[in-house]
N, C-alpha and C positions, 0 to 999 in steps of 0.2 A: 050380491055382486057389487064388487068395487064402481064407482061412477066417475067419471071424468075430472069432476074440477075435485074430487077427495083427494086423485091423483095427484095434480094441480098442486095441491094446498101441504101434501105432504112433500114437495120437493121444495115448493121455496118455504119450509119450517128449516131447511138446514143452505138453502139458495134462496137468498129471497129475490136477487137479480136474475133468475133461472129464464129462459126463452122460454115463456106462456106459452106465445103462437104456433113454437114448433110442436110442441108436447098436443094441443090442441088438433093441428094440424095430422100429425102424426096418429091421434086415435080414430079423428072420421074417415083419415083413408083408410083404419085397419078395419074399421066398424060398414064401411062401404062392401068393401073388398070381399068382407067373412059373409055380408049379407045375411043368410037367414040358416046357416050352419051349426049345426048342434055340436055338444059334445057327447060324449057317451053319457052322459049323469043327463043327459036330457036339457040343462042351462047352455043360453047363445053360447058360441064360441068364442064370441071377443071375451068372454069372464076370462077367460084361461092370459092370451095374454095383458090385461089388466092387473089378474094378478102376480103373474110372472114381474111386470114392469114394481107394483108395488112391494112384490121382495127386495128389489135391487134399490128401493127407496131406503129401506133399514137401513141398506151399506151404505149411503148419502155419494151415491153415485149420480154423476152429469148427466143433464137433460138429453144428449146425443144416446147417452146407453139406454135411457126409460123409453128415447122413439124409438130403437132399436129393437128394445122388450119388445115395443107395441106390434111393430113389425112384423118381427122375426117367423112366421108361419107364412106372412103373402103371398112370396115367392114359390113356396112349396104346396100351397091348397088353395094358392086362387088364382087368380088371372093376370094379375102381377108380375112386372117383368120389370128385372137389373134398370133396364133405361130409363122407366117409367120413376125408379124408386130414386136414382140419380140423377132426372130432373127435379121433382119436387125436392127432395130431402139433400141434395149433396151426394158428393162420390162415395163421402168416406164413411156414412152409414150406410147406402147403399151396398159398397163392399162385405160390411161386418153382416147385414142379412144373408148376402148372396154365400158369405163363409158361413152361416148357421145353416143355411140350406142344404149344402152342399154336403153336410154332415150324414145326409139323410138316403143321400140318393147312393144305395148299394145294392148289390144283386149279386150276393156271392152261394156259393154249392154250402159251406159247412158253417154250422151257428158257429163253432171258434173262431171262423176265419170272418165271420161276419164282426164278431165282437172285434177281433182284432182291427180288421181296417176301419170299424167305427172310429175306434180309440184314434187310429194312424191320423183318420180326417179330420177329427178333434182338435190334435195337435198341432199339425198340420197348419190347419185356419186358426189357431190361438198364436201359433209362432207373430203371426202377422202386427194381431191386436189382441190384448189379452181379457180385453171385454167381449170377444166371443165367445171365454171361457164362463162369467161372468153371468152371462144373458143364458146359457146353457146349464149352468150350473141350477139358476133361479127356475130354469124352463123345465129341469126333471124335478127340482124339490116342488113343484105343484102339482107335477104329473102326479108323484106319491103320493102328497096330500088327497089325489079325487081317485086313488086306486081302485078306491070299493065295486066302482061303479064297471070294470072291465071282466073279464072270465079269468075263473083260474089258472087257466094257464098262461095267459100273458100277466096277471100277478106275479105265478112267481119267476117265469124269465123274466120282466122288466124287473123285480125284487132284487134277484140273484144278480142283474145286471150292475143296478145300483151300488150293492153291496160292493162289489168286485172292482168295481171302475169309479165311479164316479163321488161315491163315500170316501175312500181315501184320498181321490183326487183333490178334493176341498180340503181333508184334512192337510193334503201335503204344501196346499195353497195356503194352510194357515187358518182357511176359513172352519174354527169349531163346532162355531153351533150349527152351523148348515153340516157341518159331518154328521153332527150328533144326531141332530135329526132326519137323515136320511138315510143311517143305521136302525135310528127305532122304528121307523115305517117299514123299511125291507124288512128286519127282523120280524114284525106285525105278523107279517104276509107268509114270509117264508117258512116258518115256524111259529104258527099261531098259536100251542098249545103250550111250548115252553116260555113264549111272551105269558101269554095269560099268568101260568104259575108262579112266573118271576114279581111280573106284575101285583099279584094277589098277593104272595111276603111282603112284598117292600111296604105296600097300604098298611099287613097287620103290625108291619114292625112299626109304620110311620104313628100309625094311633096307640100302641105302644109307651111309643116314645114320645108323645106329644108334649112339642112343646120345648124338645132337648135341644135344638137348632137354635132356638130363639135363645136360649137360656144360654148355649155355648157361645153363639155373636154377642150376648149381652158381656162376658165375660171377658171375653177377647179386646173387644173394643174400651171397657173400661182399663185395661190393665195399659193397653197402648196408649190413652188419652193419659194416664194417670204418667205414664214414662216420659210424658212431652210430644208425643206425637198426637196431637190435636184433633189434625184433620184427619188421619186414618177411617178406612169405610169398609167395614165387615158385611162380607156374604156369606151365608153359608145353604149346601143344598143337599141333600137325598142324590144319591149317584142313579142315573137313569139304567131301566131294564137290562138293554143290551150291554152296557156296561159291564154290569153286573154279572151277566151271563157269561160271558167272555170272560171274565176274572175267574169263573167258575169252571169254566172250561180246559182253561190254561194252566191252570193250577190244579187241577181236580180235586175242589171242593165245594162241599157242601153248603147250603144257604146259611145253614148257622155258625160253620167255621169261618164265615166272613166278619173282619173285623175294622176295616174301614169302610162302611157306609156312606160315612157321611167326607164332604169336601168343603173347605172354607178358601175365600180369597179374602186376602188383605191388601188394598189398594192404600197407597202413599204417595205424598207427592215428589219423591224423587229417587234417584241410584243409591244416594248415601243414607234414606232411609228405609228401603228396603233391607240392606244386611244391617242397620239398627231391631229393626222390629225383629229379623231372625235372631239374633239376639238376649233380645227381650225375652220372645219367647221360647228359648232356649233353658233361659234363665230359669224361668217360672216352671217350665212342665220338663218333663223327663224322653228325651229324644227315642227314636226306635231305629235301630244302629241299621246303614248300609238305607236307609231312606232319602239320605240332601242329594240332589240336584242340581246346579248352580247354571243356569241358562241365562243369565244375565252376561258372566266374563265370557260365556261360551252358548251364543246363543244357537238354536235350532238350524238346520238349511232353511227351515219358510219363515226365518224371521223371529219366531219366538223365543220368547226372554221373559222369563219367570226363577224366580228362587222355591225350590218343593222341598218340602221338608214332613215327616209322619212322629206325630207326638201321643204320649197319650194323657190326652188335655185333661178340659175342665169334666166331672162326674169318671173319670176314670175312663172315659171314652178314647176310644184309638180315631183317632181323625188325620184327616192329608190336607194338609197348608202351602197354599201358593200365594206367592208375594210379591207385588209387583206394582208397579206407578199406573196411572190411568191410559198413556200413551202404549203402554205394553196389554192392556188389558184389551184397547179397540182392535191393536193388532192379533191379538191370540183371539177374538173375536171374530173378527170382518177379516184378517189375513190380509192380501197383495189389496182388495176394494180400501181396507185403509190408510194406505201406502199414495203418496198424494205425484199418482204415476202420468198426468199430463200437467203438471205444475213445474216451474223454477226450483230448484233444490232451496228448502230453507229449513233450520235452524229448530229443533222441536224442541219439547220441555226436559227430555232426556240430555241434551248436549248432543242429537247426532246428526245428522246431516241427509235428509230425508232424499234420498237418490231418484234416478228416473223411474231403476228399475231395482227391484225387490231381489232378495236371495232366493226366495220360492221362484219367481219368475225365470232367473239367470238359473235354475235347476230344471226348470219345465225346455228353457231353451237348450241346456245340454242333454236333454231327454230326445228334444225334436232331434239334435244329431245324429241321435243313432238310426235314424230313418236310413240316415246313406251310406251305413255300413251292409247294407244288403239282405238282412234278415228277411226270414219269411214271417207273413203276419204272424202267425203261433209266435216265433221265438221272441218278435219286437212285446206282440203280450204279452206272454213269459217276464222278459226282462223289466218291463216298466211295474208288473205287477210287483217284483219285486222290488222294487225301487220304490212303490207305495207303502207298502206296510211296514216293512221295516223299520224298527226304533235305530238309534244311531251310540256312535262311539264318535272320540274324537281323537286323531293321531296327528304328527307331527314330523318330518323333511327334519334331515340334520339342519338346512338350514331355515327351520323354523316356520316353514309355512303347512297351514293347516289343512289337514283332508280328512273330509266327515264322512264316516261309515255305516252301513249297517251292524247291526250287532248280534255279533258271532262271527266280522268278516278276518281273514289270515294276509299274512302278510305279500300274500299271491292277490288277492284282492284289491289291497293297499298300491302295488306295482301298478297295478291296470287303473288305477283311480287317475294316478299320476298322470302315465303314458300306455297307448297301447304297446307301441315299439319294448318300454320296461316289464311291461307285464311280461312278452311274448320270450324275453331274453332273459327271464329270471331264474337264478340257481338256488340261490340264499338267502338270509336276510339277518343282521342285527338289529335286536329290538333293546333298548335303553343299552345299549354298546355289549351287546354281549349276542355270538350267535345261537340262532333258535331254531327249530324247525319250521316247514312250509306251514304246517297246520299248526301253530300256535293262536289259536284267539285273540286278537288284540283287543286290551282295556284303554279306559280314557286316558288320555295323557302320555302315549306310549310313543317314544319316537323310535320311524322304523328307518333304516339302510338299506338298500336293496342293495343285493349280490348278481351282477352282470357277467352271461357271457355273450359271445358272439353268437355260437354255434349250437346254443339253445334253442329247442323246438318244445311250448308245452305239450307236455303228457299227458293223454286222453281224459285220462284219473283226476286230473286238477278241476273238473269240470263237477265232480263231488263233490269236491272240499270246499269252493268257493263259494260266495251269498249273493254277491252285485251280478246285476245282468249283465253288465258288461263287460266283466271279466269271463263272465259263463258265456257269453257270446263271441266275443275273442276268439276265446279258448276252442271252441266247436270250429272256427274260421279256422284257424292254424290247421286244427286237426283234419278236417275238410282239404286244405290244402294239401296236407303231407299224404295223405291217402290217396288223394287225386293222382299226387305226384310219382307216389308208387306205383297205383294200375295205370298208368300212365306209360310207362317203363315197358310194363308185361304187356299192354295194348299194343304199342307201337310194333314189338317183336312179332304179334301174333297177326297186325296187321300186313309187316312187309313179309312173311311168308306165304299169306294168303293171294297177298297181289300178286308174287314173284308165279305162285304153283299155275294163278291165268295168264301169264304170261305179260303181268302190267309193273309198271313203276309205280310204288306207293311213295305219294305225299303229302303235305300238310296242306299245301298250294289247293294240291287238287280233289281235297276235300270238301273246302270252304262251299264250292256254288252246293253243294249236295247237304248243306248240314241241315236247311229247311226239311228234308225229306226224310230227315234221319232223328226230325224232331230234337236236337240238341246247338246250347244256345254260342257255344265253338267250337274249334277243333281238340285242344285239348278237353274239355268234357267226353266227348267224342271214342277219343282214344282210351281215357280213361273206362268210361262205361262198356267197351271191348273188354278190357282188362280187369274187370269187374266179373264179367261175363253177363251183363245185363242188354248187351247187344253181339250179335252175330257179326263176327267179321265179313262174312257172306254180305252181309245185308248192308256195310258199308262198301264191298265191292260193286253190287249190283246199284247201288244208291248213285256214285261214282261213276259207273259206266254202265249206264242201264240197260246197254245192247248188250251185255255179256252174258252170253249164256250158261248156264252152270256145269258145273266140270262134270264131266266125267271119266271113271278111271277104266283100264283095258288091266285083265286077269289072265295071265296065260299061267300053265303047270311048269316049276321049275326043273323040275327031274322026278325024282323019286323017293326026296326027302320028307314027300307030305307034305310041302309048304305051296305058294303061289308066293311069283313075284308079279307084282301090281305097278302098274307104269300109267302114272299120270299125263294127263294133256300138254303140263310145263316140261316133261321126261323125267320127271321126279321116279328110281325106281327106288321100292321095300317090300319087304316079303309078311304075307299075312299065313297064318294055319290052313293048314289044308281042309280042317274043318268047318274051315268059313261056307255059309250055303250063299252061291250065286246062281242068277238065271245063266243057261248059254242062249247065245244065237249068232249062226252062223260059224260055230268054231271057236267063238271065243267068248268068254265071259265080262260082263259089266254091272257094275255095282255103283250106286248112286253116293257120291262125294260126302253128304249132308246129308245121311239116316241116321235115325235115332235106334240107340242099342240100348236097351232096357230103361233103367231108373236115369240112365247119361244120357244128353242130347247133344248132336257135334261130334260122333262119330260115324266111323264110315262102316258100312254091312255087320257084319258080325265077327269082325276082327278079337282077337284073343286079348280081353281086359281084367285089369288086375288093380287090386289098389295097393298103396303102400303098406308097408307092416306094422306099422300103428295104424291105419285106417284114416278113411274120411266120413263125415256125416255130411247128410242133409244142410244145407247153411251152411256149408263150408265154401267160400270161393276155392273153388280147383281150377287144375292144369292136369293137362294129359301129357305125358312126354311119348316119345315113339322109339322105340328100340326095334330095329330092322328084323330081331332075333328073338324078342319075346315080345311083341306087341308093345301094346299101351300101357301106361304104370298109371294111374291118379293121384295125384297128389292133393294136399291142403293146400293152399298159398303160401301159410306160417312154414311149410317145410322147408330145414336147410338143408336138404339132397337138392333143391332147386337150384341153390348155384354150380352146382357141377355143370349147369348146362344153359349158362348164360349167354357163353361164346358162340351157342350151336340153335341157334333160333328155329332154324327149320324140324327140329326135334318138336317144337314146343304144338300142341293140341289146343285150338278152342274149343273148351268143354264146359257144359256147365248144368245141373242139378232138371230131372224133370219132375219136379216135385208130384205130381198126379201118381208117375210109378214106384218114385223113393216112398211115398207113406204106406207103399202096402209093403216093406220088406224093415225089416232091421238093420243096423251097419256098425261096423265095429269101431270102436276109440279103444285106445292104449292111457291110463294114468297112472303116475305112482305118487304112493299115499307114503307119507313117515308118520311111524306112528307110535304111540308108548305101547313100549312090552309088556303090557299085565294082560291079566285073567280079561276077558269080554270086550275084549279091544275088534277081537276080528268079529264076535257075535255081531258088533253094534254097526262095523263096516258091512256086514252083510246083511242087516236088516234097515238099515237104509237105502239100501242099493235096491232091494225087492219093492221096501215102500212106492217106490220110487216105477217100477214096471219094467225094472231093468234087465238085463239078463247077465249076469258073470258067466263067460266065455274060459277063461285062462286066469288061473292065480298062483305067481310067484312069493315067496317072503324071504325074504334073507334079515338077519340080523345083523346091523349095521354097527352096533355098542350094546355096551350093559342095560341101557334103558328104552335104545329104537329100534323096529324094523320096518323096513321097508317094503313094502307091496307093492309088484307090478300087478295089475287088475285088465285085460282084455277083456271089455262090457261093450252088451250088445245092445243099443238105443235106436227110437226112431228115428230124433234128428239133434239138432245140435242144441235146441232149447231145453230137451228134454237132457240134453249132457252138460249143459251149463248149471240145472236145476241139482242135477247129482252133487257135482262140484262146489256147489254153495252150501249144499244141506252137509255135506264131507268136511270142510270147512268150521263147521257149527258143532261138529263135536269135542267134546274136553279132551278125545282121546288123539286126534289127531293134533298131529303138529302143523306138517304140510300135506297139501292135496295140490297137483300140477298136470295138464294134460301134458304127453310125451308125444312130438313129431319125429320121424324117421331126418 
């Protein structure tokens, strides 16, 4: 275990004006406080933060962040309290503990949603001061270091955690070798038999090769020194396990098909000798096309600036070269901790102007942004996740301003980088002045136009194509909305007929006190989720007027045509089948407003029900309409015989699925398929169909040309997944052309 003045002695090696007393000060309160608290490995507990504070020494980080290391558990495992830390220590590490604490304290139902608001709180408290990230960062690369000593299964959820969040978080901070190594530790853990194997190559290759490393930097460095570059400083290394593996994975190959191994850096002392020494060694060895890089004119979002370039050097070896000045080496190193972020902006060896705040940083604060566009945890993790790993492209605004991507993202991505407003109104785009489609790829250097309308709404579909969270988040918003918007429409019709049949006014007004009770967090949600059919309009009348007793309807015989005309409470009269079964009493017959009739819930007795003639499934949102003369029709939602009956609201049925009696029946869909005219075209439709559990009901074929025909197919499915499934695998054959479900 680390000791106090080692601590001491390691800060002022890089401050030697560093506040002794508080660093002092700072580990008898934590060594007080932890008292006689073990770790799981069995060592006091202050070891843990000791050496969390001595990681953050590497970074030659301020005496405020090492008390803070020392800190940072008080609050959370000991008796320690904000006020207690804020008088002794100051407000403003007191705060940065009380934000590491606060990281801690969650108590959510689903491990996603766990991980997610972890991340949220992370953020969250790093927005603040980015030495929370910092002290968090150093506080799991120890956790990992003493893994061994916990049970498997919090190995590997804390591994996977790692892996997932906190490995790329550093990497996107910049900080490499804290990624690197908190990649080979989770990898250890997570998959301990493919580390091993990986592991056990690279030893046999490295004794092998013994010696090839030393021999290739001797080469390197002589050829540089010999060209005039004097001080030039060659490294070179063995690529680590997980590296490795990942390269093996992604590529799918084999250990031996791997041909860059090994990695060298060439450090120099400036801009202009950097693209010399590429150069150089351009000159000298034979390049491997589609390998340069150039992150100096166009550095990283976290700051990085390096020139990469893959040669095949000295002994015929395939090696990868990065090229870069010392100031660029601490930054691809240490990340934002190198970055001289409570300092006066000054002047570096590079010529640049060392800011407050870091481009990783101002990325991590545009990240926190998305906190207040409303997402639920899943999607905020979702979206940052992706926004970690992602490698990047670089594009360009006709007028010249640059916007860095992930790679693979389209010019619908590019829109939403900009603005969301351009994302949400995009039709088009020219890419280097020429129009492209939405899903073109964009490469480095592309300048994109975006194509505007007004009256543009994205399309659900765009939520495939895209790679940034933030477009894919948007994108769900929009569509969220417009769908809202839509049952919203069909809610409200089905709402004011329900009011009208109890004799009430329905309104938005006089919803509001009732939405607590209705569990929705407005009115419009409200109305929508009627419209959906995820809520009873009943159950917002009763909600609304809680004294209201539920209707019911009076059945008298209308003649002798076998029908009953049926007169509701509002004096709503229509006429049901004679074969409806009602109780009588007293003369006359009554039948409960709100019974459920078979697999439909939200009909009345046994009214004469029919669906439309293409059909509806299971997962369909329906409507029932009402024909005074044939009963109830159901419909899909998607169906356009719906608007015949837009103006006539009182026609319309709140109906919707009871899924317990639809899974024991089957239900018909109508699709037509186009398809090539040869020999085994209809075998392979009908042997899909069967795979599948289906039932062909009805099959038309007309020949539509020389080369297609057409099939109407009436198939019988359980529910609408199981019709979606048909539809896709229909899709996937060479014989088809198109496959479409058809509504009435």
């Amino acid at each position: 275990m680390m000791r106090q003045y080692e601590l001491v002695e390691r800060v002022q090696q890089y401050k030697p004006d560093a506040n002794e007393a508080l660093l002092n000060k700072a580990y008898v309160y934590a060594m007080q406080k932890h008292g006689q608290q073990k770790r799981a490995s069995g060592d006091p507990y202050i070891s843990h933060p000791l050496e969390v504070a001595a990681i953050l020494t590497d970074m030659h980080l301020d005496e405020s962040t090492i008390a803070v290391a020392l800190l940072h558990d008080t609050i959370e495992d000991t008796t320690a309290t904000r006020a207690e830390i804020d008088e002794l220590f100051g407000e403003d590490i007191g705060r940065l503990v009380e934000g590491l604490t606060k990281i801690k304290k969650l108590d959510l139902v689903t491990k996603k949603a766990k991980q997610a608001e972890n991340l949220r709180k992370l953020l969250l408290a790093i927005s603040d001061d980015v030495r929370v990230l910092l002290v968090k960062l150093a506080d799991r690369l120890h956790n990992m270091r003493t893994l061994d000593h916990m049970s498997a299964d919090k190995r590997a959820r804390i591994s996977e955690e790692t892996m997932e969040i906190y490995a790329p978080l550093a990497g996107r901070m910049g900080m490499q070798d804290m990624r690197e190594e908190l990649e080979e530790l989770s990898f250890r853990h997570m998959n301990p038999e493919a580390y091993e194997t990986v592991t056990k190559r690279l030893e046999e290759l490295s004794k092998r090769n013994e010696g090839i490393v030393k021999k290739i930097e001797a080469e390197l460095r002589d050829l540089l020194v010999a060209s005039g570059l004097t001080s030039a400083y060659v490294k070179g290394r063995q690529k680590k396990p997980y590296s490795v593996f990942r390269k093996m994975q992604s590529k799918s190959l084999s250990f031996e098909q791997l041909s860059d191994v090994y990695g060298f850096r060439l450090i120099v002392e400036d801009i202009p000798s950097c693209y010399r020494a590429l150069g150089i060694v351009h000159t000298r060895w034979r390049v491997v096309p589609g390998r340069f890089k150039d992150y100096i004119s166009t550095p990283k979002q976290n700051d990085y600036r390096s020139l990469h370039t893959t040669i095949v050097g000295p002994s015929s070896q395939r090696i990868e070269l990065q090229i870069r000045t010392k100031r660029m080496h601490e930054i691809a190193e240490f990340g934002i901790a190198a970055h001289t972020l409570y300092k006066d902006g000054a002047s570096n060896a590079d010529g640049d102007i060392l800011s407050r705040e870091s481009n990783a940083y101002s990325w991590l604060r545009h990240t926190i942004e998305a906190l207040a566009e409303g997402d639920s945890p899943e999607e905020f993790l979702e979206h940052t996740k992706l926004e970690l790993f992602q490698d990047q492209v670089f594009c360009f605004t006709p007028k010249g301003k640059l916007i860095a991507l992930p790679r693979g993202a389209t010019p619908i991505d590019f829109a939403y980088a900009v603005h969301t407003n351009i994302g949400d109104t995009t039709v088009g785009a020219k890419i280097n002045g020429r129009i492209m489609p939405l899903v073109t790829r964009l490469a480095n250097g592309d300048e994109v136009e975006i194509i505007r309308s007004g009256v543009q709404v994205p399309p659900a579909a765009w939520e495939e194509i895209v790679v940034t969270g933030k477009a894919r988040a948007a994108i769900r918003r929009a569509t969220r909305m417009a769908i809202r918007k839509q049952y919203a429409g069909l809610g409200h019709r089905i709402l004011e007929r329900t009011f009208n049949r109890a004799g009430k006014i329905f309104s938005r007004e006089a919803m509001k006190p009732a939405l607590h009770r209705l569990g929705q967090k407005d009115v419009e949600d409200a109305i929508a989720a009627v419209g959906r059919g995820e809520m009873s309009s009943l159950d917002v009348l009763r909600a609304v007027y809680p004294d209201h007793q539920d209707e019911r309807v009076t059945v008298k015989p209308s003649g002798d045509d076998g029908w009953f005309n049926v007169r509701s409470a509002a004096g709503m009269i229509f006429k049901i089948p004679g074969k409806t079964k009602v109780g009588t009493e007293g003369g006359h017959s009554e039948i409960d407003a709100d019974v459920d009739v078979g697999p439909i819930r939200g009909l009345s007795g046994n009214v004469d029900v029919k669906f439309a003639s293409t059909g509806a499934v299971p997962g369909d949102r329906i409507v029932g309409i009402m024909d005074q003369s044939k009963g109830i029709t159901i419909y899909p939602i998607q169906s356009p015989s719906l608007q015949r009956f837009d103006d006539q609201p009182d026609r319309w049925i709140d109906v919707r699925w009871d899924l317990d009696e639809a899974n024991k029946s089957r239900f018909m869909a109508r699709i037509m398929v186009n398809a090539l005219n040869e020999p085994g075209t209809l075998a392979k439709v009908a042997q899909t169909v069967a795979g599948l559990d289906v039932n062909i009901r009805l099959l038309n074929t007309v020949r539509v040309a020389a080369d297609f025909t057409e099939m109407m197919l009436d198939v019988e499915v359980w529910d609408l997944r199981q019709l979606n499934q048909l539809l896709a695998q229909m899709k996937e054959l060479d014989c088809i052309a198109t496959v479409r479900r058809l509504y009435e």
